[in-house]
N, C-alpha and C positions, 0 to 999 in steps of 0.2 A: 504494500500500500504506500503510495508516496505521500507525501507530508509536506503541506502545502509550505510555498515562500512565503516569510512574511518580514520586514524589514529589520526586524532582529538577526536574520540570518543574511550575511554578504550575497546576493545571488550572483550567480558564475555564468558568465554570456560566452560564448566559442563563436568567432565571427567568421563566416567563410565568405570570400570575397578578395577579387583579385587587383585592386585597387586600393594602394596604399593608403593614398589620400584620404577615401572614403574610412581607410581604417583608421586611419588617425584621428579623423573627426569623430567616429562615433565610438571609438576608446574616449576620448576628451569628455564628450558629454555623459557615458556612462560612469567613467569613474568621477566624474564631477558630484552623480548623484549616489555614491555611493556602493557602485555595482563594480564588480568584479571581472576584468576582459581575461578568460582562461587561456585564450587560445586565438593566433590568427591565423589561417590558412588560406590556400589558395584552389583546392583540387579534393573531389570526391573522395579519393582516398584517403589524401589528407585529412580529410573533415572526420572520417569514420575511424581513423586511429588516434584524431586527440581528442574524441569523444568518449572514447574507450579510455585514456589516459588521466585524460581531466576529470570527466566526471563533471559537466557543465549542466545549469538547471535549465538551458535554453541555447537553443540553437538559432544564429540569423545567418541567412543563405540568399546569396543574391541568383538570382536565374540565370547570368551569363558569366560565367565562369573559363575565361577562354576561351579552346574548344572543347567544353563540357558543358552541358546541360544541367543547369542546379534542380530543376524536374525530379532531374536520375536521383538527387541525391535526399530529395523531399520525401520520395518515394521509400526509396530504400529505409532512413530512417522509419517512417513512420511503421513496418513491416520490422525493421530489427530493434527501433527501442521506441515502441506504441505511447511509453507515459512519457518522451522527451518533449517539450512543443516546440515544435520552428516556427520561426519567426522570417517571412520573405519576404527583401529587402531588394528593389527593382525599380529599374530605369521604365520599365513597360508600366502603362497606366490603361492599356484598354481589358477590357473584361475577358478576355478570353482568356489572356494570361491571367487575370484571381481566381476566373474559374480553374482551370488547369491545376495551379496551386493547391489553391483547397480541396481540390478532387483527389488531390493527390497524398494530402494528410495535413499540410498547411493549419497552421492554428490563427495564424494572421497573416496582415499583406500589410507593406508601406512601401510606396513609390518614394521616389529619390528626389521627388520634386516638392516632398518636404521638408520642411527646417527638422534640423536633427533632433531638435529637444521632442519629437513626437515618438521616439522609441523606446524612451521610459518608461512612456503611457503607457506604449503597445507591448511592453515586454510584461508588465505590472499587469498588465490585463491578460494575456495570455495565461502567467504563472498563476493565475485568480479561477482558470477554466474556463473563460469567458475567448469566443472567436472576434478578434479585433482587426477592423478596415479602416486604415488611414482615412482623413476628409476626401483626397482627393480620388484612392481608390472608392470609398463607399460610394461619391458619385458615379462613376463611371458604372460599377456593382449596379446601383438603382435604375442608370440610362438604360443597361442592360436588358434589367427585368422588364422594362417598360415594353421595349423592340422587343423582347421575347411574346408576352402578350399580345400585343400586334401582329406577331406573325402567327402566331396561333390561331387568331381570326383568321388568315386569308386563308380561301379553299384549295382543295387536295392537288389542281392543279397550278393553281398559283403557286403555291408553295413548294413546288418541284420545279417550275419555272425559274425561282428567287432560288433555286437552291444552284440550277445548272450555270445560272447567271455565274453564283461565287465562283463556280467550278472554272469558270473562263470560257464557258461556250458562247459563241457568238449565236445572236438571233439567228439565222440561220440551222443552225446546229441543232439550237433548242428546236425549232419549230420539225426538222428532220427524227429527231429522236425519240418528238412526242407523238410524230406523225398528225403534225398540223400544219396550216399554212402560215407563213411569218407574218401575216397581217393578225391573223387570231394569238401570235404570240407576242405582238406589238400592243394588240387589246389587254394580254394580263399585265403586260409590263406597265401599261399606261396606270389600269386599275390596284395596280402592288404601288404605284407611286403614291397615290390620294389617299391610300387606306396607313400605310406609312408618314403620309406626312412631308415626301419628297421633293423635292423639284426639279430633278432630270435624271439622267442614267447618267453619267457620272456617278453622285451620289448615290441614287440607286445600288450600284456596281461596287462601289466601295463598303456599303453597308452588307451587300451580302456576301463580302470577302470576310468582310472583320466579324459577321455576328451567323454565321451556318445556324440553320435549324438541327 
């Protein structure tokens, strides 16, 4: 049974992340408030032998890691040490990347595009149980859910439409694949506009690169 932080006890942060810079700012603000930096790493492996070493009460993992995928390593934790919580720490701010995270065992998310003192928060709320979204991610999280519900509305062929759009098919393509004519797949395209709240295929096209049903 693990035994909750609470400010009597130093807590222990292991930072993976391959940006020095980064490390050095948010050692400053950590140990400013009191918290304990175990560990800095740069690479999966690294992460998973000074975890084993340290014995940290909190893990923060940035997603780009070189070439490694901090995914891999969100995952793996959360499968090799379930009561550790990570904490992901990311230049990405759109929803696909919090969802991925979280899907992936993630206990929070903070973009990079916030001021550092928000990791204290988010480390002290993690270690509390509680799932924590920076401001800037929570927004992006709620835009999400909004376009998720929206496309939920649109019908079974719309929505195979908007799906082959992401995929990079050209009208054409689409209209060949669903065995219709490009005028009838120019009609759902118009109709996924208004229902979406659009105003061209551009937009259109970028939204259902960034946000697949």
């Amino acid at each position: 049974m693990r035994i909750a932080v609470t400010e009597a006890r130093t807590i222990r942060v292991l930072i993976v992340e391959d940006h020095p810079i980064v490390c050095l700012g948010l050692r400053h603000v950590l140990e400013h408030e009191g918290m304990q930096v175990c560990g800095e790493v740069q690479s999966i492996e690294g992460a998973i032998q000074s975890v084993a070493l340290t014995g940290p009460d909190l893990v923060t993992i940035d997603l780009s890691l070189g070439g490694e995928d901090g995914l891999d390593l969100v995952r793996r934790l959360s499968v090799e040490r379930p009561r550790l919580p990570v904490l992901v720490y990311s230049m990405f701010e759109d929803a696909a990347h919090i969802g991925w995270a979280l899907r992936a065992g993630a206990k929070g998310y903070i973009t990079k595009g916030e001021t550092f003192d928000v990791m204290p928060l988010a480390i002290r709320s993690c270690l509390a149980g509680n799932r924590y979204l920076s401001p800037i991610s929570e927004r992006s999280w709620l835009n999400s859910a909004e376009i998720r519900k929206a496309l939920e509305a649109l019908s079974a062929q719309e929505q195979q439409v908007y799906t082959l759009l992401g995929q990079g098919f050209s009208n054409a393509a689409i209209a060949d694949g669903m065995h219709v004519s490009p005028r009838t797949v120019e009609s759902y395209l118009a109709r996924i506009q208004v229902k979406l709240g659009l105003t061209g295929m551009k937009e259109l096209r970028q939204q259902a690169v960034a946000n697949p049903i």
